[in-house]
Residue, then its C-alpha position, 0 to 999 in steps of 0.5 A: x594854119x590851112x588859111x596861112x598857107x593859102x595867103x601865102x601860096x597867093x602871095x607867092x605867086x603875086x611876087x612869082x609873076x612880077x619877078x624874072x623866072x630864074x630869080x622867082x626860081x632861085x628865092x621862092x623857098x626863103x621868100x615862102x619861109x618869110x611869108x610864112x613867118x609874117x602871116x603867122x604873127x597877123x591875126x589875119x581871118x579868112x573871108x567867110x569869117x570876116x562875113x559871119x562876124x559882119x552879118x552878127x555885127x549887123x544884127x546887133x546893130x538891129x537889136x540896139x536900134x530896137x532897144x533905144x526906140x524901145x527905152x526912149x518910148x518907156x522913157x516918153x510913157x514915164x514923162x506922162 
């Protein structure tokens, strides 16, 4: 919920600038309340956890490249 609230507050404030002040004023509560809404259906993840699952991506992506060398090396040895 923490990073929900912070996508909003950003999303708030990214519509607060582009707005005039009295209407940014006027709509900010419904506008959150539906931000809120929008990002609470989203699986939406956070930076840091998008980069600690790139960096397991990347090291099993190492590990399977090892293993097919590995298994196309036993495979060689079986044709022998």
């Amino acid at each position: 919920m923490d990073k929900n609230n912070s996508t909003t507050d950003s999303f708030i404030r990214f519509f607060e600038a582009a707005l005039p002040a009295g209407i940014a004023s006027a709509i900010r509560e419904n506008l959150r309340a539906a931000a809120n809404s929008a990002f609470e259906k989203m699986d939406l993840v956070s930076s840091e956890e998008f980069e600690v699952q790139k960096r397991v991506l990347l090291r099993t992506r190492e590990k399977l490249d090892q293993l097919e060398r590995q298994v196309a090396q036993l495979e060689k040895q079986l044709k022998k």
